[in-house]
C-alpha positions in Angstrom: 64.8 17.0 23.7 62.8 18.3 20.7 60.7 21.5 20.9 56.8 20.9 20.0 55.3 23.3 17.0 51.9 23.8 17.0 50.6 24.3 13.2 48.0 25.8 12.6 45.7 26.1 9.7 44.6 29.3 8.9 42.0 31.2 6.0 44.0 33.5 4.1 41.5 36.8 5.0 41.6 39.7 6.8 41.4 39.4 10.4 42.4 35.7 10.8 45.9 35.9 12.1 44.6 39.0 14.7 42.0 36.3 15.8 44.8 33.9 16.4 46.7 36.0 18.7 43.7 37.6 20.8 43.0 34.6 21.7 46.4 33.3 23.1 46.6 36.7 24.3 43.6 35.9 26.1 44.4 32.8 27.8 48.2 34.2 28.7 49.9 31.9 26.1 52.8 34.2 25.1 54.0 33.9 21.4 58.3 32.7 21.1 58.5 32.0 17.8 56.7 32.2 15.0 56.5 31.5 11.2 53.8 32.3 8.3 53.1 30.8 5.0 50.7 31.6 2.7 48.5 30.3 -0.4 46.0 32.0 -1.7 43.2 30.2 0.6 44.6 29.7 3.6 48.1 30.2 5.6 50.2 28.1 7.6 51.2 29.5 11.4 54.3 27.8 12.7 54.4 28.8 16.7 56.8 27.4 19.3 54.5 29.1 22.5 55.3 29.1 26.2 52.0 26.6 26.8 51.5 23.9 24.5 48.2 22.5 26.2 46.6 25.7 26.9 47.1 26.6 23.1 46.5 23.8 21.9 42.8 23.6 23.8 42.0 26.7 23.2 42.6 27.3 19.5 40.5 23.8 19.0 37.5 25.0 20.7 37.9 27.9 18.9 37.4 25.6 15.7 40.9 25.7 14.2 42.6 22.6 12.4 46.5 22.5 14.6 49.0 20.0 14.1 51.7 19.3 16.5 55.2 18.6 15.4 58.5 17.8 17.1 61.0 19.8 15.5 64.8 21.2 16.9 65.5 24.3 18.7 69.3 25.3 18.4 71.1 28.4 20.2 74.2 29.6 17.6 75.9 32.5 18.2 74.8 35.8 16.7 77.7 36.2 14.6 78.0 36.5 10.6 78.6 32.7 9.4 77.5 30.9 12.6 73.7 29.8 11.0 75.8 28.3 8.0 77.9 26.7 10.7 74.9 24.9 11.9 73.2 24.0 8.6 76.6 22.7 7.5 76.9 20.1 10.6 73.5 19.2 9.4 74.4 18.8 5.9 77.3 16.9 6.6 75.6 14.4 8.4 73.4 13.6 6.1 70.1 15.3 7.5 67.9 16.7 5.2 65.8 19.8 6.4 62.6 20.5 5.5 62.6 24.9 6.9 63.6 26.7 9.8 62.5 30.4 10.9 64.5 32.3 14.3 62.9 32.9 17.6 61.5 36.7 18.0 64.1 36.4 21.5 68.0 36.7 21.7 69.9 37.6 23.8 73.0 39.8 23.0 74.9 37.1 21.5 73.0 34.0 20.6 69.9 34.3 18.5 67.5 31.3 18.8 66.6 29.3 15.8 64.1 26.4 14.7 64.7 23.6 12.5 62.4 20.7 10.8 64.8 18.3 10.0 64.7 14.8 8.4 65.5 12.7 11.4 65.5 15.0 15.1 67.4 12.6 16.3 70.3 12.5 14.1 70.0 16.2 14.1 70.4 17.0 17.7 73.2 14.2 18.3 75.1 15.9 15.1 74.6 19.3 16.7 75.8 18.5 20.3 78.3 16.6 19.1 79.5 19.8 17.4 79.2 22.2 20.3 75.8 23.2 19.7 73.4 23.9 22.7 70.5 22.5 22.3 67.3 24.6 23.1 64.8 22.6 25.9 60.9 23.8 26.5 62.7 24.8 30.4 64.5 27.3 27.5 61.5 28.5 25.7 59.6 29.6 28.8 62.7 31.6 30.4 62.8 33.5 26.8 
């Protein structure tokens, strides 16, 4: 049930990132979620998008290095202490997690939210098995 991330590798100058987005602007790939990390040579674009294969095609003939990764989409309610609800089922099952970063959709009282965990596994049964609704790619695209 995991969500797939494209990562993608990108030189920390100007214009890069606007390059990015034209062009899955271009091919009608629209942008759900979205995380950036920087060093001083290059970034690292986290994107959960609403077409994996289209971006994934076209930002390789474009000439960019893009990883895929499997990583967990959660829905929590958009309340004070419900995120620390979530990371605490995590933590209490044992499952280490590597970062998370929120969808740029909610709706007026869930916010969206993706996690790299340990073990995606282990993470979604923990989360389910708490109440936790579980966010599918059928999800992503109706966002």
């Amino acid at each position: 049930m995991s969500l797939k991330q494209l990562t993608v590798f990108v030189e920390n100058k100007q214009g890069a990132l606007v390059a990015i987005t034209d062009t899955l602007a271009a091919h009608e790939v629209n942008i759900r979620a979205l995380s950036i990390a920087d060093t001083e040579e290059f970034g690292i674009l986290r994107l959960i998008v609403s077409d994996n294969e289209v971006a994934l095609r076209t930002l390789t003939e474009e000439g960019y290095l893009i990883k895929t990764t499997d990583v967990v989409g959660v829905k929590i309610g958009d309340q004070p202490g419900k995120l620390s609800t979530a990371l605490r089922v995590l933590d209490e099952a044992h499952i280490n997690m590597e970062y998370l970063y929120a969808f740029m959709a909610r709706t007026e009282r869930h916010a969206y939210v993706v996690l790299r965990v340990a073990d995606n596994a282990a993470a979604e049964g923990a989360l389910t098995a708490a109440g936790f609704h579980l966010i599918t790619d059928a999800d992503v695209n109706k966002l």
